[in-house]
KOLVOBA-470746 format. One record per residue (C-alpha): residue in one letter; x, y, z. Coordinates in pm, 1 decimal. Layout:
% residues N
r X Y Z
A X Y Z .
...
***
This chain:
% residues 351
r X Y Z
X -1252.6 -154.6 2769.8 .
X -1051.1 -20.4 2472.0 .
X -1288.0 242.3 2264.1 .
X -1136.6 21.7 1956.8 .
X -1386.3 -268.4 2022.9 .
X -1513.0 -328.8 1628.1 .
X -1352.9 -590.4 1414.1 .
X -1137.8 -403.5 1127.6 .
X -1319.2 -364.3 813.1 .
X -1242.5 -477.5 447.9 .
X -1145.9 -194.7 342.9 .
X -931.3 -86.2 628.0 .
X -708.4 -439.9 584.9 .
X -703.4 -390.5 237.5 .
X -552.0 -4.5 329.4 .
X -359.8 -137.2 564.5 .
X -223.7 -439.0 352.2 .
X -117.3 -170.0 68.8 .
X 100.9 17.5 316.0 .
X 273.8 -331.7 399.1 .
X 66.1 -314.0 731.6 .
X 41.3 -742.3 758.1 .
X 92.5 -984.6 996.9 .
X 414.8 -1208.1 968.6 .
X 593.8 -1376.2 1220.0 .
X 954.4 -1368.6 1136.4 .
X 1006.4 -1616.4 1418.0 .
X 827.6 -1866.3 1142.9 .
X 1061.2 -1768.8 868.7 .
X 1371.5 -1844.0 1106.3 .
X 1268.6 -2152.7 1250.7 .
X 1158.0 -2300.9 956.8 .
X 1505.8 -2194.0 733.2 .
X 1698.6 -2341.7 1054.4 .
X 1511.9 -2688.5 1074.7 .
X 1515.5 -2672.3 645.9 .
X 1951.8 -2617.7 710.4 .
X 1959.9 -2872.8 951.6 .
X 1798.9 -3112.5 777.1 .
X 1946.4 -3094.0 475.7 .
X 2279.4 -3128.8 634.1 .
X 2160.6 -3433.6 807.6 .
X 2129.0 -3588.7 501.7 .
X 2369.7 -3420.0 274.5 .
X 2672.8 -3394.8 446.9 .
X 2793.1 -3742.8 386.3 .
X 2765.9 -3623.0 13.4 .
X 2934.9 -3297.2 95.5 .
X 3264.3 -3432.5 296.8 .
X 3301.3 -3668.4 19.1 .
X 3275.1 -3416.8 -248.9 .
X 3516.8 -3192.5 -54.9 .
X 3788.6 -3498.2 24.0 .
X 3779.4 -3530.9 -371.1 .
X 3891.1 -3179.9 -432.4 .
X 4176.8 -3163.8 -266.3 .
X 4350.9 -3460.5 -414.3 .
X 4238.0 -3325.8 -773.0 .
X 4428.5 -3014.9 -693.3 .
X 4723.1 -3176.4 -640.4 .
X 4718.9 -3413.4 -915.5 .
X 4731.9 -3141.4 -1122.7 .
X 5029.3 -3014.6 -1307.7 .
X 5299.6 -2787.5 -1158.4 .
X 5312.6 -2556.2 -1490.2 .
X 5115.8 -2294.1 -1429.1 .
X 4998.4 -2074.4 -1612.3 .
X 4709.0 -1818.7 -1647.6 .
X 4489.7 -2027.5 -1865.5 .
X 4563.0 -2353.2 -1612.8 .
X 4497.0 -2152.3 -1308.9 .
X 4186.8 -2013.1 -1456.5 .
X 4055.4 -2340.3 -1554.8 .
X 4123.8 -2477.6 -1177.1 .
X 3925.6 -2216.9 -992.2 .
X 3658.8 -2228.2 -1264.4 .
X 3582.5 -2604.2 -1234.7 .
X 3719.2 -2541.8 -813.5 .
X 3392.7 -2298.9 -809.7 .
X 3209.0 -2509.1 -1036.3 .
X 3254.1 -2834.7 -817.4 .
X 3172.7 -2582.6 -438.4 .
X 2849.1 -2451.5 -615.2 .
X 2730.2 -2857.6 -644.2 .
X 2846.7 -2857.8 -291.3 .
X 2630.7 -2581.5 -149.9 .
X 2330.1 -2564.9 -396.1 .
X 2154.7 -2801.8 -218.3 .
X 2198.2 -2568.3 124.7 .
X 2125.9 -2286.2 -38.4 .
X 1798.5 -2376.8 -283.7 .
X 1642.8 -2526.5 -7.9 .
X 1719.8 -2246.2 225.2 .
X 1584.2 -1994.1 -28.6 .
X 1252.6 -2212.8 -135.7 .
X 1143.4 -2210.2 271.2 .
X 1255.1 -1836.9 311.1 .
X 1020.0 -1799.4 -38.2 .
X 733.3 -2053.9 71.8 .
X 736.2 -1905.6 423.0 .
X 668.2 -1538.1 332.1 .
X 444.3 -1600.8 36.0 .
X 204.8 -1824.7 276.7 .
X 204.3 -1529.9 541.1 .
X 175.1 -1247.1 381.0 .
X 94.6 -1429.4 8.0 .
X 188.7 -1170.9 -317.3 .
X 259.7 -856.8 -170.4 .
X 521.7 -548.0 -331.8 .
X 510.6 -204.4 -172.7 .
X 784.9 67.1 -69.2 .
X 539.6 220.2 165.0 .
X 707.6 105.8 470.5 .
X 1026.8 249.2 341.0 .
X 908.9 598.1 334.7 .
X 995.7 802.3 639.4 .
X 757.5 861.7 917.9 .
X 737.8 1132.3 1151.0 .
X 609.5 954.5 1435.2 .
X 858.3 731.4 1458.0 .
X 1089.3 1035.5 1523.6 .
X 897.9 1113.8 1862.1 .
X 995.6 989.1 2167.8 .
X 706.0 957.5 2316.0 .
X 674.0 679.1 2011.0 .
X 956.3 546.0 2076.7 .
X 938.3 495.0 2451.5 .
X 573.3 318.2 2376.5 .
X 760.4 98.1 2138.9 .
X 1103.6 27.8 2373.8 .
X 853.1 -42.8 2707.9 .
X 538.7 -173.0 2540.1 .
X 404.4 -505.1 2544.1 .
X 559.1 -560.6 2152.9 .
X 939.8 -498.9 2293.1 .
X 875.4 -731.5 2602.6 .
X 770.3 -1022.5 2400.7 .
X 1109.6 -964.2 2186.6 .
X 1315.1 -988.0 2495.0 .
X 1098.5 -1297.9 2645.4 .
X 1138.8 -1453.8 2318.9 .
X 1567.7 -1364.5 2298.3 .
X 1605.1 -1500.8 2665.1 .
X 1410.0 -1757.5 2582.1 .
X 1622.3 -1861.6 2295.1 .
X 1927.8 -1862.3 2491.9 .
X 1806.4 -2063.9 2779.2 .
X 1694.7 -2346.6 2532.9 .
X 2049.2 -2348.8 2403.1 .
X 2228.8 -2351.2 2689.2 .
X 2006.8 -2602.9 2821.9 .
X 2005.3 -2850.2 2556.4 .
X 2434.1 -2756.3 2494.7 .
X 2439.4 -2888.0 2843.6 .
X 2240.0 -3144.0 2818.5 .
X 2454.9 -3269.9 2531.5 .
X 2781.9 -3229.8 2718.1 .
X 2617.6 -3440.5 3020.1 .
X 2551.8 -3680.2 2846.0 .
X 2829.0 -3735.4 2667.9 .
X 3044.1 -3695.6 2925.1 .
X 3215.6 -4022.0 2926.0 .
X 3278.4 -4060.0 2594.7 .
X 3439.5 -3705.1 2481.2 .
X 3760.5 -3860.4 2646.9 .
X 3735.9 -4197.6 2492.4 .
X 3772.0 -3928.8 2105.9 .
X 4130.1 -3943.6 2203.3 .
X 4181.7 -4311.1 2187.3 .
X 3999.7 -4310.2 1835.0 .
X 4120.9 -4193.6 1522.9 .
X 4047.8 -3851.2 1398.8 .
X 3803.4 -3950.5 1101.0 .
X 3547.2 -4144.0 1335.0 .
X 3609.2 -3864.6 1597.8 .
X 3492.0 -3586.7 1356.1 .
X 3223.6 -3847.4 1250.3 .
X 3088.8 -3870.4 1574.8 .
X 3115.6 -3475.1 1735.6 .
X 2911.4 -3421.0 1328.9 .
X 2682.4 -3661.3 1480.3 .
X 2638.5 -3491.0 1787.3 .
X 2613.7 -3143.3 1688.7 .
X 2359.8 -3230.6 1400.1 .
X 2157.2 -3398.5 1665.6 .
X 2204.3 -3084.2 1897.0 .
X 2090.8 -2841.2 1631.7 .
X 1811.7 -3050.0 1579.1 .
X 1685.8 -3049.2 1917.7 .
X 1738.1 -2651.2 1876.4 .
X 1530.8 -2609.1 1525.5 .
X 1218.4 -2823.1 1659.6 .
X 1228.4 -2606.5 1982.4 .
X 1268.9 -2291.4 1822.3 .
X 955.2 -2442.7 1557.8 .
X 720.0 -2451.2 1877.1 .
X 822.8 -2127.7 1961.6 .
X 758.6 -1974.3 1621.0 .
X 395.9 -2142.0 1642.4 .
X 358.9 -1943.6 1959.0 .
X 510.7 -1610.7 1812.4 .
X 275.5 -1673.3 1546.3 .
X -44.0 -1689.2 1727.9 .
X 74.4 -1356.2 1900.6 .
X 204.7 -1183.7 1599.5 .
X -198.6 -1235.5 1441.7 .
X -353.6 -1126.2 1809.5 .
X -104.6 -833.3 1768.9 .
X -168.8 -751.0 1383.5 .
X -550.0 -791.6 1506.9 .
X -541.5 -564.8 1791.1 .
X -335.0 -271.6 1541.4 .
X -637.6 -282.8 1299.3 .
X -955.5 -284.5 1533.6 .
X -1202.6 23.5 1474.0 .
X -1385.6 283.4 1701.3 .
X -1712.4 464.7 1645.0 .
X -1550.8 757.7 1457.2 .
X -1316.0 592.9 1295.0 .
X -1600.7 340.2 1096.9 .
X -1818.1 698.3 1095.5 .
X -1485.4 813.8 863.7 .
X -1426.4 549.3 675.6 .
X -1822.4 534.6 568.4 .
X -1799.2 917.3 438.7 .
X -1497.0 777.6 213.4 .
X -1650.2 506.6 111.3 .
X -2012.4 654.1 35.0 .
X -1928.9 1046.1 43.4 .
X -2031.3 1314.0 272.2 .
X -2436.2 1406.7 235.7 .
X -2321.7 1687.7 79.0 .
X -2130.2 1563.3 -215.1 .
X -2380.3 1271.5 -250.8 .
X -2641.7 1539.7 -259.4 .
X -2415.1 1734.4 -559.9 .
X -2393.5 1426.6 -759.8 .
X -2748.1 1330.2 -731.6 .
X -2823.9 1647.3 -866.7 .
X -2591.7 1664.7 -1151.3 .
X -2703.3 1362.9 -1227.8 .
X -3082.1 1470.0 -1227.7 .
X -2964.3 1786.2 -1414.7 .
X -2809.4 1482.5 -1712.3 .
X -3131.5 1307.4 -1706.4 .
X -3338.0 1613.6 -1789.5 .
X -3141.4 1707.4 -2052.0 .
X -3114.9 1364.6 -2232.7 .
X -3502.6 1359.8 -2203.9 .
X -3520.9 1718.9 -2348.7 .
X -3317.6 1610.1 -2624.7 .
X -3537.1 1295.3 -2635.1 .
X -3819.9 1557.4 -2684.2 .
X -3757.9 1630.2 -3055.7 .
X -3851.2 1227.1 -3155.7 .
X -4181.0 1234.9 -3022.1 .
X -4506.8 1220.8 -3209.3 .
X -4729.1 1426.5 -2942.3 .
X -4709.4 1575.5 -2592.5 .
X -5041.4 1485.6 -2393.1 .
X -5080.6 1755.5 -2113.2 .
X -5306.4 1842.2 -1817.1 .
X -5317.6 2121.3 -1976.7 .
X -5083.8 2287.8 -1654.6 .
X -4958.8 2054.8 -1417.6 .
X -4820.5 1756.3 -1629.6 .
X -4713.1 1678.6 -2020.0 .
X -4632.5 1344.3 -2126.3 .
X -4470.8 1269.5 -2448.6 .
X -4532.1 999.7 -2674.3 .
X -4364.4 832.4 -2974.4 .
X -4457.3 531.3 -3212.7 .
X -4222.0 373.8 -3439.4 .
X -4299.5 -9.8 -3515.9 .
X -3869.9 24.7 -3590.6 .
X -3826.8 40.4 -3213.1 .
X -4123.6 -22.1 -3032.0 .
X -4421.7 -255.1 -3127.1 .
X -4642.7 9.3 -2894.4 .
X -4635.0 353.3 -2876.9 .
X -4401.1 468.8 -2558.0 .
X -4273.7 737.5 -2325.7 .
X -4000.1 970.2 -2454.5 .
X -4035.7 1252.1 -2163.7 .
X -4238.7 1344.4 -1866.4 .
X -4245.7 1647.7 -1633.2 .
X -4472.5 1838.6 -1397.3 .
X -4490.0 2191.8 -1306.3 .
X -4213.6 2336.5 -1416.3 .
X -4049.3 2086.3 -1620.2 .
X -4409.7 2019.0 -1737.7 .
X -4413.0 2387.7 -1889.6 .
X -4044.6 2353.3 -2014.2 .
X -4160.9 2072.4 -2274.6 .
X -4496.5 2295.9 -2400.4 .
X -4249.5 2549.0 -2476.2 .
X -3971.6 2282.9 -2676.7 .
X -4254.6 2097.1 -2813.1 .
X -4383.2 2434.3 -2982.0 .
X -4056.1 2514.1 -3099.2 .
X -4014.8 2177.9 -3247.6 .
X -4339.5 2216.0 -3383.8 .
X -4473.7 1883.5 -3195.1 .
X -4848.8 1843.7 -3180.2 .
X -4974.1 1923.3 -2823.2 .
X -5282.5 1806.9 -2688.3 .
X -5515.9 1836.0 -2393.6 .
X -5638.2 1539.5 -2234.2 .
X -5663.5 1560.3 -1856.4 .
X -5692.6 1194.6 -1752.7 .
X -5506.5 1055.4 -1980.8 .
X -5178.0 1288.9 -1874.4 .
X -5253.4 1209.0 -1516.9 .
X -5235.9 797.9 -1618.4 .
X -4952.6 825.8 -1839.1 .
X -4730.1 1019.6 -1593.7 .
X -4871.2 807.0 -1291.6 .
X -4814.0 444.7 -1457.2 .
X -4588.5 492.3 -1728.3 .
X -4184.7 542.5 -1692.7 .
X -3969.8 729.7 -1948.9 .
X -3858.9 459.0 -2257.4 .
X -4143.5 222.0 -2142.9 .
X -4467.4 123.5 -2356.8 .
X -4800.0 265.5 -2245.3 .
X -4971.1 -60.2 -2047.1 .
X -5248.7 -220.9 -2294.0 .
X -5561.3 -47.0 -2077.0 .
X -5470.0 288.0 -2230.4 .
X -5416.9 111.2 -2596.2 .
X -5733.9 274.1 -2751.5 .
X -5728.6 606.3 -2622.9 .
X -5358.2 664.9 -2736.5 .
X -5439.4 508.8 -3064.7 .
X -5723.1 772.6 -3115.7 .
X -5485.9 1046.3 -3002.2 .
X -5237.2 917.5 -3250.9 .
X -5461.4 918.1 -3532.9 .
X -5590.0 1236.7 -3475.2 .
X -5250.3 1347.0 -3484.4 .
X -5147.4 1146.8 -3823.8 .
X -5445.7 1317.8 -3980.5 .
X -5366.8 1653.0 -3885.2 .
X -4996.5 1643.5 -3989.1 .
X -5100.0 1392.2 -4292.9 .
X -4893.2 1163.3 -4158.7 .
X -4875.8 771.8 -4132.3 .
X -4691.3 538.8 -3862.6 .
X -4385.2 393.4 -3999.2 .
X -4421.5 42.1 -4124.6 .
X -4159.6 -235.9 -4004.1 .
***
């Protein structure tokens, strides 16, 4: 059993897809542009011998003075009446050929498969790729080709041969008409076999494109420390980011109305402003050491501390920072905040 036994991941197709890594089955593209040609001259080329027998007697009818404005008036509307000829061939060829890829492969633009490789300059590479299971289903699928022509070319001639030397007693008008006939119906034969082929080709070109993109162990154990970062950068960010939050809430620190402590191990701080909150809420919390950083801000922003034991152990336990205090601790924060209005003389502000 191959080690690569895990389905390919989102990300890796979508890696894969950027670097033009898809699967397309150019067998498809062919088949489908021959049957679109064939068909289209099934049904055009009754049009198109017409419009060609009319050219020819237009050219002659033409007069015998020429000139450079008369000559470049003939092979403008000469060019003019071949591109009505052929723009049927060649619009529908290019709508498949557009309609074929775009269905595969869908909106896709990248140069990465243009960019030189170095492995494809090794030879062990390139003996994997000229004896590998790839290059032996491109020769089944050449010889294949060829035997389906030759057998339906043969086929046709069997079958036809009593009348290919009955052309010679016809005229050469219904002779063409009827080899057109026969050829068209050849080809046709041809482009439906070569279609069931493609379906195959296909079904092995996905298996294939499948196979390319499957995963080990280590290689989804690499693509998750892209994705989600070693431990050790994760563990850098989270603490960056820690180191962010603490300052915010130190900033935070200079908007609050009183810092509640234990009087060591925790300090809560508190702010009310009917403005922003209709209770009063957190604006910082620490312990320890964070817990003495705020005493020391709060007395330098000359913030009221105060001591209340309990009431710093529920506010740190219950309460997160920016949320209101729950409505069980309502009256012993409102008697906190008073005290503190009437030792700085102050008042709430009003809404």
């Amino acid at each position: 059993m191959s080690e690569k036994q895990f389905a390919a991941s989102p990300k890796k197709r979508l890696d894969a897809r950027k670097k033009g890594q898809v699967f397309k089955s150019t067998e498809l593209n062919s088949a489908l542009l021959l049957l679109s040609f064939v068909a289209v001259l099934k049904y055009w080329l009754p049009g198109m011998l017409s419009r060609m027998g009319q050219l020819f007697p237009y050219s002659w009818s033409l007069s015998t003075d020429w000139t450079s404005h008369s000559v470049a008036s003939l092979m403008l509307n000469l060019l003019g009446q071949g591109s009505i000829i052929v723009a049927p061939i060649f619009g529908v060829g290019l709508l498949v050929a557009l309609l074929s890829n775009y269905f595969q492969v869908g909106s896709l633009f990248t140069l990465e498969p243009l960019k030189p490789q170095l492995s494809r300059m090794s030879p062990i590479s390139g003996a994997k790729r000229m004896f590998g299971l790839k290059a032996w289903v491109e020769v089944s699928k050449s010889l294949f080709k060829v035997i389906l022509i030759g057998y339906f070319l043969y086929a046709s001639i069997r079958n036809n041969l009593q009348v290919f030397p009955a052309l010679q007693q016809i005229e050469i008008g219904q002779s063409a008409i009827l080899l057109g006939r026969e050829i068209l119906n050849l080809a046709w034969k041809i482009a439906l076999s070569f279609l069931i082929l493609a379906i195959f080709d296909f079904l092995y070109q996905w298996w294939d494109h499948e196979k390319n993109l499957r995963m080990s162990h280590e290689d989804m154990k690499e693509e998750f420390k892209q994705t989600e970062g070693n431990p050790q950068l994760r563990a850098e960010i989270k603490r960056k980011q820690r180191s962010m939050a603490m300052q915010r809430m130190m900033q935070d620190l200079k908007k609050a109305d009183v810092v509640i402590t234990n009087p060591t191990h925790f300090a809560v701080a508190l702010r009310y402003d009917l403005k922003e909150n209709t209770a009063p809420y957190v604006v910082a919390k620490g312990q320890d050491e964070v817990a003495k950083r705020m005493r020391v801000l709060a007395k330098e922003y000359n913030i009221v501390i105060m001591e209340n034991k309990p009431l710093a152990r529920a506010l740190y336990a219950q309460v997160e920072i920016g949320q209101i205090i729950p409505t069980d601790l309502f009256k012993v924060v409102a008697e906190v905040l008073a005290f503190v209005y009437r030792l700085k003389k102050k008042r709430p502000t009003s809404a």
